[in-house]
C-alpha positions as CSV (number, residue, x, y, z in Angstrom):
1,X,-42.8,45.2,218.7
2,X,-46.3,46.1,218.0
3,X,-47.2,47.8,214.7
4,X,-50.5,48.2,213.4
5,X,-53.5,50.6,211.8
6,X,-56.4,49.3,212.7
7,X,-57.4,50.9,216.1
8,X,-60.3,52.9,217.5
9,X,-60.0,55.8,219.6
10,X,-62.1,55.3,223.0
11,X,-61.3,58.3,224.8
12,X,-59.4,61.8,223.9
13,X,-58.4,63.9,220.8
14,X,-55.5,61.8,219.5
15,X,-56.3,60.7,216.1
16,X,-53.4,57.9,215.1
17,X,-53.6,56.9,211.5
18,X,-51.2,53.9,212.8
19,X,-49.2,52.7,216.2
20,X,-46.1,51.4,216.8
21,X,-45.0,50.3,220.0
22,X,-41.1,49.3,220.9
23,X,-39.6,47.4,223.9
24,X,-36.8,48.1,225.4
25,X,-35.2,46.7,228.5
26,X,-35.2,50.5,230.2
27,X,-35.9,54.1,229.5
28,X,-32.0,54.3,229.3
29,X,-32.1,51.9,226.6
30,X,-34.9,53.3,224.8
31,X,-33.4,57.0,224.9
32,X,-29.7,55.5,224.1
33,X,-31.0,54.1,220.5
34,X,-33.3,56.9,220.3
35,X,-29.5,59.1,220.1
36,X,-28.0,56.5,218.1
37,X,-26.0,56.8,214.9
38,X,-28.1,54.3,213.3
39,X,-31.2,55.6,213.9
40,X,-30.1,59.1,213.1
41,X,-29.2,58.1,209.8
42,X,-33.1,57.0,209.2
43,X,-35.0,59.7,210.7
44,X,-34.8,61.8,206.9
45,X,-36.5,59.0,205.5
46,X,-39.2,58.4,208.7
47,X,-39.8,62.2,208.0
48,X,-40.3,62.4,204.2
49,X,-42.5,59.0,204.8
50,X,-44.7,60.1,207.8
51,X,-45.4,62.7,210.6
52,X,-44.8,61.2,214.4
53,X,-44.7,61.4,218.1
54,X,-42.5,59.6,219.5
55,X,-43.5,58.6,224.0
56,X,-41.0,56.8,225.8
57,X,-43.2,54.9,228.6
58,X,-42.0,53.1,231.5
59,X,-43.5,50.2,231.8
60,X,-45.1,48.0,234.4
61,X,-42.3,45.8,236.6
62,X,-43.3,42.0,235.9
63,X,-45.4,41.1,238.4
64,X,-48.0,43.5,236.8
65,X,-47.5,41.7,233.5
């Protein structure tokens, strides 16, 4: 997990206050605790705290890494 607000903008319109980035062992993992129970049960108090967009990415295999 990387979680952080101090970036800069290079390119584009986005304007992040903050990032946060996940790993997950798949997109089928990310989407599965993304429909969770447990992470139902926090999104009121994400959205009372903060406005986001949530991207699921697929990443690079491992011998890009």
């Amino acid at each position: 997990m990387v979680s952080g607000n101090n970036l800069e903008v290079m390119e584009g319109m986005i304007q992040p206050q903050s990032v946060v980035i996940v790993e997950f062992d798949s997109i089928e993992q990310a989407k599965k605790w993304y429909a969770s129970p447990e992470y139902a049960a926090t999104i009121p108090l994400r959205q009372r705290a903060a406005s986001a967009n949530m991207i699921i990415v697929e990443g690079l295999p491992p011998k890009f890494g």
